[in-house]
C-alpha distance (Angstrom), angle and dihedral (degrees) to the residues before:
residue distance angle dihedral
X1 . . .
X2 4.12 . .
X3 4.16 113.4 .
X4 4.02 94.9 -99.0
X5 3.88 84.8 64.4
X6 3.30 94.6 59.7
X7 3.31 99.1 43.4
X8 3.93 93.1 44.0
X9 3.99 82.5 55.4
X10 3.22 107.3 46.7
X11 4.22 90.7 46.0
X12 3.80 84.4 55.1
X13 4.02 94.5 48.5
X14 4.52 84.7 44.6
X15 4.13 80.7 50.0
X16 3.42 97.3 43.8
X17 3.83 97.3 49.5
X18 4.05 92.1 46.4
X19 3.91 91.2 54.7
X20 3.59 88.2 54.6
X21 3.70 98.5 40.2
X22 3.76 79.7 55.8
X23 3.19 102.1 52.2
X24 3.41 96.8 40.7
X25 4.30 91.8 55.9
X26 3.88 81.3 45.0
X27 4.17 97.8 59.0
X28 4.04 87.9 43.1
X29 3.81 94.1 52.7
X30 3.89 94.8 45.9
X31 3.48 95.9 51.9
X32 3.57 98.8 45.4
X33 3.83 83.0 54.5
X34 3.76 82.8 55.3
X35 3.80 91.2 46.7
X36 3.83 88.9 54.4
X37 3.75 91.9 50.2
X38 3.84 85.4 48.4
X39 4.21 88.4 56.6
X40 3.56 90.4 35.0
X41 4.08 91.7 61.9
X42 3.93 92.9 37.9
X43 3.82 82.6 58.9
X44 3.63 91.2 50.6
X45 3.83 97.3 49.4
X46 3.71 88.3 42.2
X47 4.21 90.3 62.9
X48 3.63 90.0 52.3
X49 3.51 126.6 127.3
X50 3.90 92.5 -146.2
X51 3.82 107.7 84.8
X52 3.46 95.0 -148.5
X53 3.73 95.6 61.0
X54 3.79 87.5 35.3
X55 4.03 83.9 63.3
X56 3.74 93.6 43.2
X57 3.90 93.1 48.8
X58 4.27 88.7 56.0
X59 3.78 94.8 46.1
X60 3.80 93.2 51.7
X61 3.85 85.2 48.8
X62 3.67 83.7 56.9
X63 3.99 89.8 49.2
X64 3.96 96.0 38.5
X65 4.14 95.6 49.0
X66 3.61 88.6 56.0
X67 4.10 91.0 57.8
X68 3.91 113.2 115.1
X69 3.87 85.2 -137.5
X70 4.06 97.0 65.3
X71 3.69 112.7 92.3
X72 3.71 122.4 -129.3
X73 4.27 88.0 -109.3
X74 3.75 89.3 55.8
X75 4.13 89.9 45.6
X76 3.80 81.8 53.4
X77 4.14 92.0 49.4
X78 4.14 91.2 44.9
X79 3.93 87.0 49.4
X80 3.69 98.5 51.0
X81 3.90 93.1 44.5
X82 4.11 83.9 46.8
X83 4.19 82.9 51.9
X84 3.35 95.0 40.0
X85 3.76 100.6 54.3
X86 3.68 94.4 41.5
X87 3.49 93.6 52.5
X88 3.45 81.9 51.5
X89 3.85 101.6 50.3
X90 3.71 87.9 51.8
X91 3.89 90.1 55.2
X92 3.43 92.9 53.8
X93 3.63 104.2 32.8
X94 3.75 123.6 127.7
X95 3.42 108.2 -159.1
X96 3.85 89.0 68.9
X97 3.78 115.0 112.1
X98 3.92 131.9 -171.1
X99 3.39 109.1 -109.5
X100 3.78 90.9 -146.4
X101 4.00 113.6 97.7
X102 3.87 112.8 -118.2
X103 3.44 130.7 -128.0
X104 3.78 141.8 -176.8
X105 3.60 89.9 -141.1
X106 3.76 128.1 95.9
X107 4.06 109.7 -147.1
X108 3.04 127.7 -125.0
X109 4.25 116.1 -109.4
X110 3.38 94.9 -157.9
């Protein structure tokens, strides 16, 4: 095989692999765009003031941290805004009782 062959061979083999390589880096960043979106809509579900798309936003956040495509900052930002809003619910919750008996009754300090 003469020289200009070669060179003609391996130039297509150099092409070949920095298409791919392209297209390769290409497919990763558009769907970890798509994973963002994905976190970005759980988020908005999660604020909402129906509790049924409240629940729906948290389980997808469940689904969407466990994605291969989420970096380990944005696992950090979903678990803070998971802390943060259940610190939250359990300021504002209700349901929550004192555990202390009431009374009408003033005691007596001495």
């Amino acid at each position: 095989m003469p020289a200009q062959a070669w060179v003609t061979l391996i130039v297509g083999i150099l092409a070949t692999i920095g298409v791919t390589a392209t297209l390769r880096q290409r497919t990763s960043s558009e769907n970890r765009a798509q994973a963002w979106q994905r976190i970005s809509w759980c988020l908005e579900l999660t604020t909402s003031d129906d509790d049924a798309a409240a629940e729906l936003g948290w389980t997808m956040y469940s689904t969407v941290s466990k994605s291969k495509l989420i970096t380990p900052t944005e696992r950090d930002v979903i678990r803070t805004v998971s802390e943060h809003a259940m610190r939250r619910a359990l300021a504002q919750d209700p349901d929550t009782e004192d555990t202390e008996p009431q009374t009408d009754t003033t005691e007596d300090p001495r």
